[in-house]
MDTraj code that builds the backbone (N, CA, C; nanometers):
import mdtraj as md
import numpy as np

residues = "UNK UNK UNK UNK UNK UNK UNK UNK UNK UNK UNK UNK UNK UNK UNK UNK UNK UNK UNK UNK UNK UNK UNK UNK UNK UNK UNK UNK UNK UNK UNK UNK UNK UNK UNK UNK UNK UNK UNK UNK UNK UNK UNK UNK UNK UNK UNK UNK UNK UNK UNK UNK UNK UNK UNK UNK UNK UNK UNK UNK UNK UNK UNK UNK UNK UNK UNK UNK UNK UNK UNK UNK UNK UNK UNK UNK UNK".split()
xyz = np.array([
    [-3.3763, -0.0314, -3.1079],
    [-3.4433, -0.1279, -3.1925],
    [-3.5145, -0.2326, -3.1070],
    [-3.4582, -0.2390, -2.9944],
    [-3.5200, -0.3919, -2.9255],
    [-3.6515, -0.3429, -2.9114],
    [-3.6437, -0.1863, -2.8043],
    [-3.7376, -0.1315, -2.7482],
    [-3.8495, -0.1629, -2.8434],
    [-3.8260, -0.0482, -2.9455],
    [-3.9650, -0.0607, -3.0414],
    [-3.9896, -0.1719, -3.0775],
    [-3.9012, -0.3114, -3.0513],
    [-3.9773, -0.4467, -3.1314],
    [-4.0717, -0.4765, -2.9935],
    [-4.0137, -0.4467, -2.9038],
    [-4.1230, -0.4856, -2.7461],
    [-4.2315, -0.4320, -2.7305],
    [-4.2266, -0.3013, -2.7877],
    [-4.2990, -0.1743, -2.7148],
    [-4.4348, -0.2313, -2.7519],
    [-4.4460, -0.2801, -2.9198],
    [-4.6368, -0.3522, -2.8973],
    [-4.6932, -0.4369, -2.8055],
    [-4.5857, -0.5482, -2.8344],
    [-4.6390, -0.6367, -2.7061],
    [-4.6361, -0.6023, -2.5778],
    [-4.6002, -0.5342, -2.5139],
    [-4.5613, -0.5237, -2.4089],
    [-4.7046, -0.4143, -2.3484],
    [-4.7701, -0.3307, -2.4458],
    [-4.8609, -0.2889, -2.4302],
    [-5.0123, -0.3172, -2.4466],
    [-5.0015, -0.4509, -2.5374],
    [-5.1099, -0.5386, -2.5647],
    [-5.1076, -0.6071, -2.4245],
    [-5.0292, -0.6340, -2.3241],
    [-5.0421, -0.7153, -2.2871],
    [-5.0645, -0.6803, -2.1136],
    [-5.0353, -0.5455, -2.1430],
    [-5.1095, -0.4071, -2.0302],
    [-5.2295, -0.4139, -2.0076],
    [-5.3015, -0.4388, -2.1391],
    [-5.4627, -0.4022, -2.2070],
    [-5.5364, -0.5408, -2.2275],
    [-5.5587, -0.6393, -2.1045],
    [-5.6086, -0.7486, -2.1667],
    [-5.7772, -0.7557, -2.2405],
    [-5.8046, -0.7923, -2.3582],
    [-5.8985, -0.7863, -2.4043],
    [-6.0100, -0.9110, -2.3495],
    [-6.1389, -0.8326, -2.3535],
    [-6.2626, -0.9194, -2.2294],
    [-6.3742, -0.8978, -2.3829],
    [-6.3613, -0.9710, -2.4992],
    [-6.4651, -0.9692, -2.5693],
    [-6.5758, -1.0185, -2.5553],
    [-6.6552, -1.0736, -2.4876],
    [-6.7272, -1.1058, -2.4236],
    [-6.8116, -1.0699, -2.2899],
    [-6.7233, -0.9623, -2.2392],
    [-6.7732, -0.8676, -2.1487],
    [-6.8306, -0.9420, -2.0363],
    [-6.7435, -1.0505, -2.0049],
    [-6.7951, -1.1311, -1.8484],
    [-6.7195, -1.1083, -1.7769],
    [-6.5815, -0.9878, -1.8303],
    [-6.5161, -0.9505, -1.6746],
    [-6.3904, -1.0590, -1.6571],
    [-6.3776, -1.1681, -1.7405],
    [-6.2559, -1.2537, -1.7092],
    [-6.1833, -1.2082, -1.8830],
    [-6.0903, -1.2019, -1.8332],
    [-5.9972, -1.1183, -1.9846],
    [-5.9550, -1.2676, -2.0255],
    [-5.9631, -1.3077, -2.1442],
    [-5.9472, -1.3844, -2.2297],
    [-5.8494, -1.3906, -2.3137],
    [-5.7802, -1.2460, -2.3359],
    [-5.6830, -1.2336, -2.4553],
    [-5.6096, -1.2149, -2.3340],
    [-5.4855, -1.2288, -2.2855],
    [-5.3779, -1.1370, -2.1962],
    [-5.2917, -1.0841, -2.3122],
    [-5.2770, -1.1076, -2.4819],
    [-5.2218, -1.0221, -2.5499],
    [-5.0501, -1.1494, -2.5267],
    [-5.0087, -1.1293, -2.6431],
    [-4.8548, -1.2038, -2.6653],
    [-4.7662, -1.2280, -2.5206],
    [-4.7271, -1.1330, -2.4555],
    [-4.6283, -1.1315, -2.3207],
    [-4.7462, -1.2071, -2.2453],
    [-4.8503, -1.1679, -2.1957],
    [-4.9254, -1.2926, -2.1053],
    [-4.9073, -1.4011, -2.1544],
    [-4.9494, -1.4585, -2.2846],
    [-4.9318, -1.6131, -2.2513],
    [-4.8032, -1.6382, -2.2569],
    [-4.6964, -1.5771, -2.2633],
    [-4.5615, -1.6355, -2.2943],
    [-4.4819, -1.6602, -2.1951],
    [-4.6265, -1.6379, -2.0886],
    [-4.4975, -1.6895, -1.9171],
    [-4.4869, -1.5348, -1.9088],
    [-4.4867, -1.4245, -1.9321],
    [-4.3684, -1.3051, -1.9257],
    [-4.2409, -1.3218, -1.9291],
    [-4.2198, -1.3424, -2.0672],
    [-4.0501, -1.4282, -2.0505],
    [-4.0689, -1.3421, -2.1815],
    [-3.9930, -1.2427, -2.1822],
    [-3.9424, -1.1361, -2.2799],
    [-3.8950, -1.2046, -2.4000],
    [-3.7581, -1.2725, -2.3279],
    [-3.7126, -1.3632, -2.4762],
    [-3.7533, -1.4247, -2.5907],
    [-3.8708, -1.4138, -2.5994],
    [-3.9588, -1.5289, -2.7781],
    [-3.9670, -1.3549, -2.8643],
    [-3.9501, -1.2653, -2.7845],
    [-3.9946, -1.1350, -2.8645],
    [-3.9105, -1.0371, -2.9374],
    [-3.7747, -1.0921, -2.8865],
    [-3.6569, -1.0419, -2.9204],
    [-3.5576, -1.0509, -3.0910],
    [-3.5579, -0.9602, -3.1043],
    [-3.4649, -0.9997, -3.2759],
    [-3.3907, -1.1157, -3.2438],
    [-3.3603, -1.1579, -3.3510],
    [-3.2751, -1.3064, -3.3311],
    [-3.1048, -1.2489, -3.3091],
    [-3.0831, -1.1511, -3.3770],
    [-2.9250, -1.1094, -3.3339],
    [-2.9243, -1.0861, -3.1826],
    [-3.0476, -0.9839, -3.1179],
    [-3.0314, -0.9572, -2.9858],
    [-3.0589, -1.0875, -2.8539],
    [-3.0702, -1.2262, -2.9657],
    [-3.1041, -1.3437, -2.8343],
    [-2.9418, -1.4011, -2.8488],
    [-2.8929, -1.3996, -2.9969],
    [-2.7658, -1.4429, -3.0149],
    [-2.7009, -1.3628, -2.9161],
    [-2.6556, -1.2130, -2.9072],
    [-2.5866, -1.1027, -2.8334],
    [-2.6215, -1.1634, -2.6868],
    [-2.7347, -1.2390, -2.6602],
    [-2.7423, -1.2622, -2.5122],
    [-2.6776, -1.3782, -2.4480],
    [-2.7235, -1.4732, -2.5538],
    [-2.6582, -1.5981, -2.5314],
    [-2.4649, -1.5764, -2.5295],
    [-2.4375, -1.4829, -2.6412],
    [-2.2763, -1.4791, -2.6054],
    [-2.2374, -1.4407, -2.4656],
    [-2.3153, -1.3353, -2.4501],
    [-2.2836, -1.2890, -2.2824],
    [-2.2638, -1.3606, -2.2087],
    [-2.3713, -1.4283, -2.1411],
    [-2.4279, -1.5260, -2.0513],
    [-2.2679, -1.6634, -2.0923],
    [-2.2548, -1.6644, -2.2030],
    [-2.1399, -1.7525, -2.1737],
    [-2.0482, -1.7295, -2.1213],
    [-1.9982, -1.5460, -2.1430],
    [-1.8960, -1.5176, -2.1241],
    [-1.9081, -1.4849, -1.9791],
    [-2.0011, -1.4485, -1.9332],
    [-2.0609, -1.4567, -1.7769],
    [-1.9686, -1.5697, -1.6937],
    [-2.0437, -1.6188, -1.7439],
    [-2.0628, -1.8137, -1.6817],
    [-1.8664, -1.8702, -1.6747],
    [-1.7875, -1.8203, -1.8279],
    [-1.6077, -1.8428, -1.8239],
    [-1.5795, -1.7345, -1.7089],
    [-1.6316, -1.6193, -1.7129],
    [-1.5195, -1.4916, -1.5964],
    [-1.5821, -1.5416, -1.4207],
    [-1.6499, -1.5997, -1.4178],
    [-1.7081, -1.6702, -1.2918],
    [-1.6625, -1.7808, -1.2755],
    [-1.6374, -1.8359, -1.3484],
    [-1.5383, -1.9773, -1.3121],
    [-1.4016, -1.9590, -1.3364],
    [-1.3378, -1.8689, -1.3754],
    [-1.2055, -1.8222, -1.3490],
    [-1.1898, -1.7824, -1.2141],
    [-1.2789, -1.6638, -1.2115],
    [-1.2696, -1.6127, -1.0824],
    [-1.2655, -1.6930, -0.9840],
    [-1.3166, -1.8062, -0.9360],
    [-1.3595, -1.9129, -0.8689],
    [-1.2115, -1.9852, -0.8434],
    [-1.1878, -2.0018, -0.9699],
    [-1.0510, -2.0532, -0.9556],
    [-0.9540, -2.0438, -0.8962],
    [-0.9461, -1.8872, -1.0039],
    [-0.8061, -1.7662, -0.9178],
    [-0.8433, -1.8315, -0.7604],
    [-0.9629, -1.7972, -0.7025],
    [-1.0196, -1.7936, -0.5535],
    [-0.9183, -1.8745, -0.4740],
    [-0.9713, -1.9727, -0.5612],
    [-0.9287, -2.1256, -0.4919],
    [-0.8064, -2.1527, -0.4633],
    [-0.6859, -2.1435, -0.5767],
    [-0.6106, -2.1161, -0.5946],
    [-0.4919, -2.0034, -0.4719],
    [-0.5395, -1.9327, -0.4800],
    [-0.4884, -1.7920, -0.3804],
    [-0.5130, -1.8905, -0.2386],
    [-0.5975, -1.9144, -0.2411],
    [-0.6379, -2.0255, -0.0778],
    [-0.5734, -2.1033, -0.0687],
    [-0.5235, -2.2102, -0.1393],
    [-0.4296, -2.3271, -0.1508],
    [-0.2891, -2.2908, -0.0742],
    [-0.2424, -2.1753, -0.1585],
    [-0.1265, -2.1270, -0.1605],
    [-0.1303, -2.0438, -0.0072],
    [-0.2047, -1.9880, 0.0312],
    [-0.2069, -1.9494, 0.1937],
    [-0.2345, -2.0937, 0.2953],
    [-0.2819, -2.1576, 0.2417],
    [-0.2437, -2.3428, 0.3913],
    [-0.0913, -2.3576, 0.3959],
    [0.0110, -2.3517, 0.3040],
    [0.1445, -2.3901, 0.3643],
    [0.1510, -2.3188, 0.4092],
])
top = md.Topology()
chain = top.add_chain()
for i, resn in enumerate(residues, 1):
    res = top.add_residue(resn, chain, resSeq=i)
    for name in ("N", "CA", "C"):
        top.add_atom(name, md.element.get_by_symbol(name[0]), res)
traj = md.Trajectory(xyz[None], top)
């Protein structure tokens, strides 16, 4: 589902349109002006599904960090 919500833009934006025919493309099509930042194009469940990740990312990396730290402490005495 993501795919096919990308797949237009992502090909409009392959194909920049030069209506004017001076050779400087004018349209770059949705993904050009958006920075190329995928994310504005995405279903809203699949930005929610990302944002949960990225949190849960961000808690198992600062555990880990911890544990780290932790395990180190305990090897100085």
């Amino acid at each position: 589902m993501v795919v096919s919500s990308l797949a237009d833009d992502i090909v409009d934006s392959m194909n920049p349109r030069d209506p004017d025919h001076d050779g400087v493309a004018e349209d770059r099509g949705p993904l050009g002006s958006s920075g190329e930042d995928l994310e504005p194009f995405l279903p809203e469940e699949e930005r929610e599904k990302r944002r949960k990740s990225a949190k849960h990312v961000r808690w198992a990396i600062n555990v880990s960090l911890e544990s780290r730290e932790l395990g180190n402490q305990t090897n100085d005495f």
